[in-house]
C-alpha positions in Angstrom: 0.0 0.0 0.0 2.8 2.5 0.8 4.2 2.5 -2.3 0.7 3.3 -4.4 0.9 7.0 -2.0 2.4 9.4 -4.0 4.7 11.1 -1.3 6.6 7.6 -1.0 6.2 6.0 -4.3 10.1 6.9 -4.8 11.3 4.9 -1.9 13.1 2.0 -2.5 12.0 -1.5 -1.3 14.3 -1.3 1.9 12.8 2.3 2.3 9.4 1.4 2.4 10.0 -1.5 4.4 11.4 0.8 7.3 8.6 3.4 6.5 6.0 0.0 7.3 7.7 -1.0 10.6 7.3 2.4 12.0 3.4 3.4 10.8 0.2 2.2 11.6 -2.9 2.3 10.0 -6.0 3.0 11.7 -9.7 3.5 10.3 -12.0 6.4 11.7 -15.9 6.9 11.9 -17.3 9.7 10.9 -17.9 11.6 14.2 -14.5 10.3 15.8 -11.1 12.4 16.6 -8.3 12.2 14.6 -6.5 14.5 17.8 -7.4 17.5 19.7 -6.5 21.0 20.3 -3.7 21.0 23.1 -2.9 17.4 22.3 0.8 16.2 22.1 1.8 15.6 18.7 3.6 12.0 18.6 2.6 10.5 15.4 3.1 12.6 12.0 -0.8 12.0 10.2 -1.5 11.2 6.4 -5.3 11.0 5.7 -5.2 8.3 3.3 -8.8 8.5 1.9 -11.5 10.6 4.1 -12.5 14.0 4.9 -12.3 15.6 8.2 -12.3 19.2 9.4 -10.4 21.6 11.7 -11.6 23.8 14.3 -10.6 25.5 17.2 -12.9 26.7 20.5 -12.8 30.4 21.3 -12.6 32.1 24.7 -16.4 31.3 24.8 -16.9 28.0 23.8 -17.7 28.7 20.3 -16.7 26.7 17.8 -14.5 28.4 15.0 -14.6 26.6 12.3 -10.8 26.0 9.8 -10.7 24.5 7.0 -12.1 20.7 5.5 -9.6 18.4 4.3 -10.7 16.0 1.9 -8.5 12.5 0.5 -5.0 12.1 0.5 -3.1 15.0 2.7 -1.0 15.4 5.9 -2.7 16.8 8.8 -1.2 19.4 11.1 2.4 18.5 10.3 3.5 22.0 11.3 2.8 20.9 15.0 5.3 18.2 14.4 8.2 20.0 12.7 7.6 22.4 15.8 7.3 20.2 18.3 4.2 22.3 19.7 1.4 20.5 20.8 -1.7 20.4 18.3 -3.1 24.1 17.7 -6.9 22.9 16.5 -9.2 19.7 17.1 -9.5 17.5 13.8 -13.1 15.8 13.3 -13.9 12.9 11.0 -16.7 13.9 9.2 -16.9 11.0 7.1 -15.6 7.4 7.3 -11.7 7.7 7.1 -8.3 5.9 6.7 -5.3 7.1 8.4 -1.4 6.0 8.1 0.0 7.1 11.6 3.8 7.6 11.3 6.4 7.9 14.7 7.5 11.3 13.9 10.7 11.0 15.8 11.6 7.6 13.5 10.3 9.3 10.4 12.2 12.7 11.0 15.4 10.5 11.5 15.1 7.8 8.8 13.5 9.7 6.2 13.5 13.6 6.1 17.7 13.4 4.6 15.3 12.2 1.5 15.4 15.3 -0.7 12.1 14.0 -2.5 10.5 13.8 0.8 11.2 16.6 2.1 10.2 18.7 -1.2 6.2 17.3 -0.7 6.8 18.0 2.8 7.7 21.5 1.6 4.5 21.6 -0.6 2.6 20.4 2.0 3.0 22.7 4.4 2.6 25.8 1.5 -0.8 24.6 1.0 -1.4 24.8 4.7 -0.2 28.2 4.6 -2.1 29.0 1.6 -5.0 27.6 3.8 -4.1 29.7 6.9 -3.8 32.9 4.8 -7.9 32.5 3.7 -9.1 31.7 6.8 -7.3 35.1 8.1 -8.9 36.8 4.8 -12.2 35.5 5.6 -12.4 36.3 9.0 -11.2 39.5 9.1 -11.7 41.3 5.3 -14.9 39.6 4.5 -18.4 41.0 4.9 -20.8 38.5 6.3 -22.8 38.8 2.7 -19.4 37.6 1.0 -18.7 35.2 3.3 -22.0 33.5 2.7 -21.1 33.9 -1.1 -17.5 32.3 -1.5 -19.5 29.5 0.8 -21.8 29.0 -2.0 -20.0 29.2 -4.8 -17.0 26.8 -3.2 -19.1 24.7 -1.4 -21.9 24.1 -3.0 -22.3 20.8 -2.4 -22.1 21.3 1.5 -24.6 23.6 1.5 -27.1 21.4 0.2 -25.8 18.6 2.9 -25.4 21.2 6.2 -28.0 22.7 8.2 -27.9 26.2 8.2 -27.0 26.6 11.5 -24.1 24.3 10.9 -23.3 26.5 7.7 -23.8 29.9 9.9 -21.1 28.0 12.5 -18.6 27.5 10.0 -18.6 31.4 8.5 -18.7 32.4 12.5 -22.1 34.3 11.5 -25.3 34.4 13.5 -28.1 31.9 12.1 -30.5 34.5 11.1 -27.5 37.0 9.1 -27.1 34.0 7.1 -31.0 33.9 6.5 -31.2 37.4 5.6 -28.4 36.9 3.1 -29.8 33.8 1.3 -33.3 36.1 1.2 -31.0 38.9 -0.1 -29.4 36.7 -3.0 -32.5 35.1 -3.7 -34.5 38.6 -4.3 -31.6 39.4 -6.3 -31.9 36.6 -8.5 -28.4 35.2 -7.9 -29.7 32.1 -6.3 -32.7 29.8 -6.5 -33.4 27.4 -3.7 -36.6 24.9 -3.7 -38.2 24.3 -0.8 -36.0 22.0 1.3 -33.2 25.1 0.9 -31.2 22.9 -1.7 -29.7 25.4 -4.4 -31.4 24.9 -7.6 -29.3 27.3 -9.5 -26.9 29.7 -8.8 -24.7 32.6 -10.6 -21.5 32.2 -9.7 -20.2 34.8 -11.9 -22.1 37.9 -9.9 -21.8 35.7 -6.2 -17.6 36.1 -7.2 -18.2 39.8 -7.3 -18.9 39.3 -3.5 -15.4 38.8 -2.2 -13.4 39.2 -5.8 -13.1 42.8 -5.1 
């Protein structure tokens, strides 16, 4: 199996036989931890098929809600190339496969490998990248484009979420995301049936939301 992921297909036969005695593999439920915020951050985590999301509580118990990662990706490998302890809670929100690697073994077996350490490096941009929007969102977005970039990225979870859920994971109020929708839809740049699943939307004036 190790040799079909992409960030080891390099490694030779003794590599990957090393790589094996030092990783587990573990299977998640959808509703089940993959860590939590605070946690000490022993085992390096590749999400081999899955989707989960990160989230951190605020001072008041709220949930603030990351980013979802979806198939094959590391998880929160900053934590381990800092040695810090886990800065957000990861949540399975879907049935999951997970190869848990001993960081400590990994970092001194395997991160000489120049070909390893360059997807590490890529990695970790993306994660930045990541980082960068969720800072954009939170604190240049209006609540109106918020609930736009949701819609036109997300589509798919909107018509799956409650809209408190949804509301939750822009860190708006419930009823600001049901004045929106009512907004859009008077506007003509949505069209939702009657169990709130989008029927058609124009993603072309909802990008005009947070484009400029």
């Amino acid at each position: 199996m190790l040799k079909q992921i992409p960030f080891f297909s390099e490694l030779s036969d003794e590599e990957l036989k090393r790589l094996e005695d030092i990783s587990i593999v573990k299977k998640y439920k959808k509703g089940e931890f993959l860590f939590m915020e605070g946690e000490e951050s022993r085992w390096l985590h590749l999400m081999i098929k899955g989707s989960l999301k990160l989230y951190k509580v605020g001072a008041k118990g709220k949930e603030i809600f990351l980013h979802q990662l979806n198939g094959m990706t590391f998880v929160a490998e900053l934590a381990n190339f800092e040695n810090i302890k886990f800065p957000a809670t990861a949540l399975f929100v879907g049935s999951a496969e997970v190869l848990k690697i001993d960081y400590d073994k990994f970092y001194k077996d395997f991160l000489s490998n120049p070909k390893i350490s360059v997807s590490i490096i890529k990695s970790l941009s993306q994660k930045l990248k990541i980082a960068s929007e969720v800072l954009h969102q939170e604190l240049v977005l209006s609540s109106e484009a918020k609930v736009a970039k949701f819609l036109v990225n997300h589509s798919d979870l909107f018509d799956t979420l409650k809209h408190v859920k949804i509301a939750s994971i822009l860190n708006i109020t419930p009823e600001t995301l049901s004045r929106t929708l009512a907004k859009f839809r008077a506007q003509e740049l949505i069209d939702l049936d009657q169990n709130n699943k989008i029927i058609t939307i124009s993603q072309t004036k909802l990008k005009e939301f947070f484009d400029n």
